[in-house]
Each structure stands twice: as C-alpha cells, then as structure tokens.
N, C-alpha and C positions, 0 to 999 in steps of 0.2 A: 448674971446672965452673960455669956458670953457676944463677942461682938465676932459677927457674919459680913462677907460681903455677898455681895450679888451672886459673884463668878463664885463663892462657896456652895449656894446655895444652890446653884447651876449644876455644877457638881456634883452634889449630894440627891439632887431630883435627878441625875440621866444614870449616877448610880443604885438607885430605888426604883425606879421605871421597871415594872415586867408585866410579862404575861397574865399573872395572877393579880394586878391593878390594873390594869387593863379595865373599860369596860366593856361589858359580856358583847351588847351590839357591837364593839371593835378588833374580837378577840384572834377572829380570821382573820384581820390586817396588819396583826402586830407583828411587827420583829425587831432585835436587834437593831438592825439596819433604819429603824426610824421607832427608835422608842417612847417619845411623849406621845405617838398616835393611842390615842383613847383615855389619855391622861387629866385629859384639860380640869376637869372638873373636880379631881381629887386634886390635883396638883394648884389648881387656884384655892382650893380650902386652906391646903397648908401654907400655904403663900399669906392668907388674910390672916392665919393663926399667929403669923410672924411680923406682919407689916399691917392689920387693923386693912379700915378702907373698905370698901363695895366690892359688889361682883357685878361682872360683865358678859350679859348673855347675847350670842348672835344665832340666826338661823344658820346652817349650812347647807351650802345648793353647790350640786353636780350636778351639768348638763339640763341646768332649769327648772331642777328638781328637789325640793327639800330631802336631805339625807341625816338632817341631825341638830344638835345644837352644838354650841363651842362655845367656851369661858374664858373669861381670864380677870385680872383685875385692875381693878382704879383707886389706886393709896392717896390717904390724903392730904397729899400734894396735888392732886389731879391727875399725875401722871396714870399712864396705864401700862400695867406689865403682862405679856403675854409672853411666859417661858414654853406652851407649846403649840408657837403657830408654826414651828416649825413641821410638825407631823403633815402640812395640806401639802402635799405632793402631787395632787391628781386634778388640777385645775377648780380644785373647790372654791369655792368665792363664801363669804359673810356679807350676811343684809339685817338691815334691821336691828342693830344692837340696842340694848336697853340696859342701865343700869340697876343691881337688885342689891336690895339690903338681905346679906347672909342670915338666914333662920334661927331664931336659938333654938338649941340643943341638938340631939341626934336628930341629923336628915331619915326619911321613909325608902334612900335609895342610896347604894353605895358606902353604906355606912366604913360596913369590913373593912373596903378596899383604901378609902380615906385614911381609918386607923393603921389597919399595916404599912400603907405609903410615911406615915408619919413616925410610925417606929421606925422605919429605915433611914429613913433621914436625919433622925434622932442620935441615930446610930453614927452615922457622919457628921454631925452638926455638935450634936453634946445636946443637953437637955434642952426642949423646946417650951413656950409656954403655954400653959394648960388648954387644952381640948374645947374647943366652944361645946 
C-alpha cells in the first residue's frame, strides 16, 4: 500500500469532485468555483475507507431553517477531518452534530456516486483499500 498525505489526498478529492458526484439536492449549486459543495457525504466515505474511524453528522440551517445535513469525519485519534467545509459559502451554520458508526455494506443512497468518487481518486492515489 502505498503511503498518502493529507495534501495528496486533498488533491485527488478537488481533482474527482464533479457535477455527476455531486448530490442530486446539490446539483443546481455545484460549480467549479466551489467543488466539494454536495460532496460531503461521498467524500467522508472514502476518507473512512482510508483512515477507518466514525462519521460525523450535523444539521444545516440557512436563515433558521434546516436545509440539509453535512458529514465529515472523526479518525481515531479523535481528531475530526472535514475536507469539505469549505463548500458553506452562504452563511450556513451546523447544529447538532452526532457521531455515527459507518453501516456495513452498500448504503440505500448514493451508492454510484461514492463508487465513481472512489475510482477517481484511485485514479490519483494508486490502489485504495477494499470497499466497505
């Protein structure tokens, strides 16, 4: 297995980022211009694929309002990595976070978009390990 850094990793997720992993609720906000918006959720799967650890889920509120949820993770070290908080551009806020233990096997949502994210990364990283 070869050995990754972060900023590889970083990397290979803003060069895999599109329109077609995007999720579908995010797809009229995606652009170039702020790629990990709608990513959070594939993008923390392949993240646990590589680094083990929890998932981290929070509400998102614009203007007081739930608009969604956002992920990211917590390796264990305790640390918590979130590669795309960068996407809240529009005064969005997180409430409420809670810790979740990743599901085994295929998820019932996003499956596709998780797998293609992962071959493109695969693609820039070199072989990844196996597929929860």
């Amino acid at each position: 297995m070869p050995a990754w850094s972060l900023l590889d990793l970083d990397r290979a997720l803003r060069a895999s980022w599109s329109v077609d992993t995007a999720s579908p609720d995010d797809v009229d906000g995606w652009s170039p211009d702020n790629p990990a918006f709608g990513h959070c959720d594939v993008t923390a799967l392949v993240v646990n694929d590589l680094f083990g650890g929890d998932l981290v889920m929070a509400e998102v509120y614009v203007d007081g309002a739930q608009r969604g949820y956002h992920w990211w993770n917590k390796l264990a070290s305790g640390v918590e990595l979130d590669l795309t908080l960068e996407q809240f551009r529009r005064g969005e806020t997180l409430r409420d976070s809670r810790v979740r233990q990743r599901p085994p096997g295929p998820l019932p949502r996003r499956w596709d978009a998780y797998l293609l994210l992962r071959e493109r990364v695969g693609a820039h990283l070199g072989p990844l390990p196996p597929a929860y």
